[in-house]
C-alpha positions in Angstrom: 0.0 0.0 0.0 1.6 3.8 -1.1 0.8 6.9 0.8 0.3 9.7 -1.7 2.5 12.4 -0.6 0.0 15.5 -1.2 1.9 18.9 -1.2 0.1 22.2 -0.2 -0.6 23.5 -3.7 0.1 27.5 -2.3 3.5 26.1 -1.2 4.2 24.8 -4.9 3.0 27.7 -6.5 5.4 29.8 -5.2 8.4 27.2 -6.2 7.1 27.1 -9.6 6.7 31.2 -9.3 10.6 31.5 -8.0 12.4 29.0 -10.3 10.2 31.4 -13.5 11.9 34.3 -11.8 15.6 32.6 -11.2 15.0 31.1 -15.1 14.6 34.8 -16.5 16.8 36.7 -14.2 20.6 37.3 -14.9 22.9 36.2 -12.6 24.4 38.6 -9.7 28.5 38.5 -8.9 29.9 40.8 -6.4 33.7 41.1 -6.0 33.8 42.5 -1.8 36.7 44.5 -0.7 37.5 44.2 3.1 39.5 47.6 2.7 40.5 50.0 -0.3 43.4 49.4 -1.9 42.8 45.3 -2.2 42.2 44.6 -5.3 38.8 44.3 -6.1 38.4 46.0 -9.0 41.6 44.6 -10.7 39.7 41.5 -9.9 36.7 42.6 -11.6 37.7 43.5 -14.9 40.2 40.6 -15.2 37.3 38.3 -14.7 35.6 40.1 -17.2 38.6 40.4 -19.6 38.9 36.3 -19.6 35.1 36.0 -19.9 35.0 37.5 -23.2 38.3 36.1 -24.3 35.7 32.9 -23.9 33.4 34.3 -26.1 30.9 35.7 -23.6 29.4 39.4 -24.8 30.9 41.8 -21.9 30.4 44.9 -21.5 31.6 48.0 -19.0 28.7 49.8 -17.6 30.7 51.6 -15.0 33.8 52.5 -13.7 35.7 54.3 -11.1 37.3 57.6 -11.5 41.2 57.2 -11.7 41.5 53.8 -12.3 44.8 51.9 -12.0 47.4 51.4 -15.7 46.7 48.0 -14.9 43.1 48.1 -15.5 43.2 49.9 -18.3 45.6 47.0 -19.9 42.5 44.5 -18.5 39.7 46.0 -20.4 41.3 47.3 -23.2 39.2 45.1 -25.7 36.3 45.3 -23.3 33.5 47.6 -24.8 32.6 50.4 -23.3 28.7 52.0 -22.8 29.3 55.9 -22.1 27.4 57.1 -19.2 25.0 59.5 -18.5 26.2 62.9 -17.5 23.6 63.8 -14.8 24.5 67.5 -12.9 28.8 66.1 -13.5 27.6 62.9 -12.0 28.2 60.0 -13.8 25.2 57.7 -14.1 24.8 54.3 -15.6 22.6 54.2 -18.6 20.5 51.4 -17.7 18.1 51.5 -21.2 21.0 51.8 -23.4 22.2 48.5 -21.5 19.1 47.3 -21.9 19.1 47.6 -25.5 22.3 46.5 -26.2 21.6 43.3 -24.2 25.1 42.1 -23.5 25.7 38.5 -21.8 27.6 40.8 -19.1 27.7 44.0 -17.5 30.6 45.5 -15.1 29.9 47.8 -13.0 32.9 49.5 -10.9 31.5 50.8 -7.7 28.2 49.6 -6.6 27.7 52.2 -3.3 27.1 55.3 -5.2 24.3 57.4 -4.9 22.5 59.2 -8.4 21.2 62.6 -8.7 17.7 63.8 -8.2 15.7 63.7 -11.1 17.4 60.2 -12.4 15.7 56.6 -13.2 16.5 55.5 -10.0 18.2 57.3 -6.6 20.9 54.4 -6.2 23.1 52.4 -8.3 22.2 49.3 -7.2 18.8 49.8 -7.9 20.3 50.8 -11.6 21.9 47.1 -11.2 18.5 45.5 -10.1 17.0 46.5 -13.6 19.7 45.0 -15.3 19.5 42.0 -13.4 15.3 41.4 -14.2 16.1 42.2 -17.6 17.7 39.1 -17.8 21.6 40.7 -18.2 24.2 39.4 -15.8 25.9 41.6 -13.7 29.5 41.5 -12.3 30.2 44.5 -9.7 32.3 45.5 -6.5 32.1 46.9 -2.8 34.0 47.3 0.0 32.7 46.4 3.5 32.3 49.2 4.8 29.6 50.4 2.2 26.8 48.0 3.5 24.5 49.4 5.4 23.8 47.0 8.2 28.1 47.1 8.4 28.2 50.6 9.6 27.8 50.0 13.3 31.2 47.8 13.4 33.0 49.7 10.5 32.0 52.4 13.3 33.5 50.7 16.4 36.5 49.6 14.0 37.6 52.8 12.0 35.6 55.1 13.8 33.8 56.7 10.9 31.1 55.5 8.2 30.0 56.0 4.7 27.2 58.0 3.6 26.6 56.2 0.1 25.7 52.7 1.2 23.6 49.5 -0.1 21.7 47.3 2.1 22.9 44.1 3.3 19.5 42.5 1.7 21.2 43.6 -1.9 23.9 41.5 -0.9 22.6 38.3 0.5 20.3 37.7 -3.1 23.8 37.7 -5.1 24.6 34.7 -7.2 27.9 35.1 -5.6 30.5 37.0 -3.6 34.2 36.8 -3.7 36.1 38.5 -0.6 39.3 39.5 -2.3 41.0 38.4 -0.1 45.1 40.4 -0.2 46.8 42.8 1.4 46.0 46.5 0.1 48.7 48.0 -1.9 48.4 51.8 -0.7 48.7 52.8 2.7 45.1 53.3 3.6 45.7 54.9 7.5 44.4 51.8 8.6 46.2 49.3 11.3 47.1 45.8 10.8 44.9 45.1 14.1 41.9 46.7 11.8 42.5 45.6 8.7 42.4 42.0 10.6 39.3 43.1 12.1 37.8 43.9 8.8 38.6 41.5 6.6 37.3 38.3 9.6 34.2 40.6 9.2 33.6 40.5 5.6 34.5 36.1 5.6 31.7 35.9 8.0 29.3 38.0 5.4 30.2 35.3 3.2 29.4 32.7 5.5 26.1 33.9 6.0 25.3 34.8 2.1 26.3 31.0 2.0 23.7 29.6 4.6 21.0 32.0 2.8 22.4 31.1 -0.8 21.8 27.1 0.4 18.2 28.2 2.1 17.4 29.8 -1.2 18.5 26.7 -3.4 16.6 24.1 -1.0 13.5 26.4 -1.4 13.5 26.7 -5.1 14.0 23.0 -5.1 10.9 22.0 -2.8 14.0 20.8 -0.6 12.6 20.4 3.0 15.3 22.6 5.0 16.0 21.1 8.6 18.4 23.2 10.4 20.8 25.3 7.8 24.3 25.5 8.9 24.4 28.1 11.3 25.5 27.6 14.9 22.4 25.5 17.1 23.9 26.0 20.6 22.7 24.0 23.9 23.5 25.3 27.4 22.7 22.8 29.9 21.5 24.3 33.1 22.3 22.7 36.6 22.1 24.6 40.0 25.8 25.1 40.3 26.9 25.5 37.1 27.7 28.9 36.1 25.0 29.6 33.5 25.4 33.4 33.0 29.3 32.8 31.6 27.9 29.9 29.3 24.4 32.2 28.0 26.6 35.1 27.2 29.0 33.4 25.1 26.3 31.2 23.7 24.6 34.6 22.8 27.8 36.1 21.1 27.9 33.2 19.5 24.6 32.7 17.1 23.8 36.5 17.1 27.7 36.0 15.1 26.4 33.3 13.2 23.2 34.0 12.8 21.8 31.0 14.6 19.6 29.6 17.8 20.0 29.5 21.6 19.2 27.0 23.9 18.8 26.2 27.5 17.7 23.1 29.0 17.5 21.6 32.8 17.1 17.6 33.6 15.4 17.1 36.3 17.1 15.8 39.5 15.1 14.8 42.6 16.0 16.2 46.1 16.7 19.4 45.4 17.6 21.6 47.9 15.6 25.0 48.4 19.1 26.7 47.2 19.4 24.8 44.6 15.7 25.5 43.5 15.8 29.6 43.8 19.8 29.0 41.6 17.8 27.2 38.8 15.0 29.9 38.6 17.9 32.4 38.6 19.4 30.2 36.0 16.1 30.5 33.8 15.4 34.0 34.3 19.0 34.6 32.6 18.3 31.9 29.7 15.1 34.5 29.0 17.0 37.8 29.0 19.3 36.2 26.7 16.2 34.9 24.5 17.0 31.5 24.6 14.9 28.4 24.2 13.9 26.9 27.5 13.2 23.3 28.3 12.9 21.3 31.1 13.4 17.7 30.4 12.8 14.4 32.6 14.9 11.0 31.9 16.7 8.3 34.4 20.0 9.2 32.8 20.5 12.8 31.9 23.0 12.6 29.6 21.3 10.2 27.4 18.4 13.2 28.0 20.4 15.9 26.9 21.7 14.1 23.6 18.7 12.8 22.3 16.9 16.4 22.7 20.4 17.7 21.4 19.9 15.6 17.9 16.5 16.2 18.1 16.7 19.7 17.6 19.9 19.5 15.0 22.5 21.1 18.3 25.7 22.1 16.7 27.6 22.7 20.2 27.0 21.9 24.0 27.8 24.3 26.5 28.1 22.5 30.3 29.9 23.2 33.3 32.2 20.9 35.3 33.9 21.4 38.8 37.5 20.9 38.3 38.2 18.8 41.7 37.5 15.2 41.0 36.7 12.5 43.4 38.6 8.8 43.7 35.3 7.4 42.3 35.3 9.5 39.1 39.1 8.9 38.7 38.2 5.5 38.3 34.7 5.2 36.8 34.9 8.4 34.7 32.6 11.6 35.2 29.4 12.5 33.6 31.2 14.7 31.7 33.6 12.0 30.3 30.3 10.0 29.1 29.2 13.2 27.6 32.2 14.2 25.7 32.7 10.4 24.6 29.0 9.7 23.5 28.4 13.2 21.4 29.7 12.1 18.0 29.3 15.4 15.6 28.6 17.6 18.0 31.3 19.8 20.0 31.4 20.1 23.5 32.5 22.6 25.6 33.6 22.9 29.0 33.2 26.0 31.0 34.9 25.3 34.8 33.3 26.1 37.8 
């Protein structure tokens, strides 16, 4: 006997609606900068270059002012579409593009801002055209031109940019390539930054990844279980010191993106202190919006690693006192079983 599997027809009709969209819509690659000076536009253009030495129909939509000899050595058989002239502001001529319909469009600088009185008020919104028009776009931007970046490009350079695109822009490219080498002009900016900047922009790639696969398994009817960003467990107990392990469990998804849990097996005898530590315990799990169980099982680690596949746990948080008894020198500890029994999933040990 066969079970039909029936799928909820609103739910297919917007995978048949996205693949018609992804079928018809040109492809989006952005070359990211982690500071000025890296590379990224050499990077762009050379791409280009070797895609029409391939046969591909490229074209230059936009470029920089003052670009570098080598550049200009890169696209030197690469056509070139003259922009607009709007107020002295140069503006890409998106229905030109349009008409001329290459396989390929560069555009140097993505974070610039167009004059009142143009098609559109940003250039990435020029790009977004291009893109549902069915032309492919190849284009560049340094970190600390996305808008949701500002904050840390803040606490890192102390200044910001006023010409930015949104991080949403970002996370819908086909793909983005940190170029990824030192700059070659002294930028004013410390090695202890530039360090800082460029760990930033490989975890926006990380995360334009995890949406990148979400997008794909959606497209693809592709149930999604957990992604691949961090699924952290704290494991509660009266004396383990649960506001050390919730904060870094915090700093760790909001970095990644992912989930935040906190669980409690439950232990018979409990003394009154131990009681009011375990509602301190959970009152700290909820100002640090974490998920809150409380279990029940005759062995709790077997508890805590069947909720932890369960629920697709990526690392386990527990304290452990540091003085050991004779009987756990010679049996093992808990924690031992734990460690030895969690296959795939990291453990880590905060001493108390």
């Amino acid at each position: 006997m066969s079970v039909e599997n029936h799928r909820d027809p609103e739910a297919l009709l917007r995978q048949i609606e996205a693949a018609e969209r992804a079928e018809r819509r040109g492809q989006l690659k952005i070359f990211l900068g982690y500071a000025s000076g890296v590379g990224k536009s050499f990077k762009l253009f050379d791409e280009g270059r070797r895609r029409r030495e391939r046969g591909e129909d490229v074209v230059i939509a936009a470029m920089q002012p003052d670009s570098d000899p080598a550049i200009a050595e890169a696209i030197r058989d690469v056509p070139i579409l003259p922009t607009k002239n709007v107020h002295d502001v140069p503006v890409i001529d998106v229905p030109a593009v349009i008409a001329r319909r290459p396989q390929v469009c560069l555009v140097d600088g993505l974070a610039y801002d167009n004059p009142q009185g143009t098609r559109h008020r940003r250039r990435y919104e020029d790009v977004e055209e291009l893109l549902e028009a069915g032309i492919s776009v190849m284009t560049s931007i340094n970190l600390e031109y996305i808008a949701e970046q500002q904050e840390f490009v803040r606490h890192v350079l102390g200044r910001t940019k006023t010409e930015t695109v949104p991080q949403d822009f970002i996370d819908r490219a086909d793909e983005v390539v940190v170029v990824d080498a030192p700059p070659e002009a002294d930028t004013g900016i410390e090695e202890q930054q530039l360090s800082q900047l460029r760990q930033r922009a490989l975890l926006l790639i990380a995360d334009v990844v995890d949406r990148q696969l979400e997008s794909y398994l959606r497209l693809n009817g592709i149930q999604s279980t957990w992604g691949t960003q961090e699924r952290i467990l704290v494991c509660m107990t009266p004396r383990a010191n649960a506001a050390k392990m919730l904060a870094s469990g915090r700093r760790n998804v909001d970095r990644f993106h992912g989930e935040l849990f906190a669980i409690y097996v439950m232990q018979q005898n409990l003394t009154a202190e131990d009681r009011m530590a375990l509602e301190r315990n959970v009152t700290l799990a909820r100002a640090q919006h974490a998920h809150i169980e409380t279990l029940e099982g005759t062995d709790p680690i077997r508890t805590i690693l069947e909720y932890a596949r369960s629920h697709g746990i990526t690392q386990i948080f527990v304290g452990h006192n540091l003085r050991r008894s004779w009987r756990s020198r010679l049996g093992g500890t808990p924690l031992d079983q734990l460690i030895r029994d969690a296959e795939g999933i990291d453990v880590r040990v905060f001493p108390q």
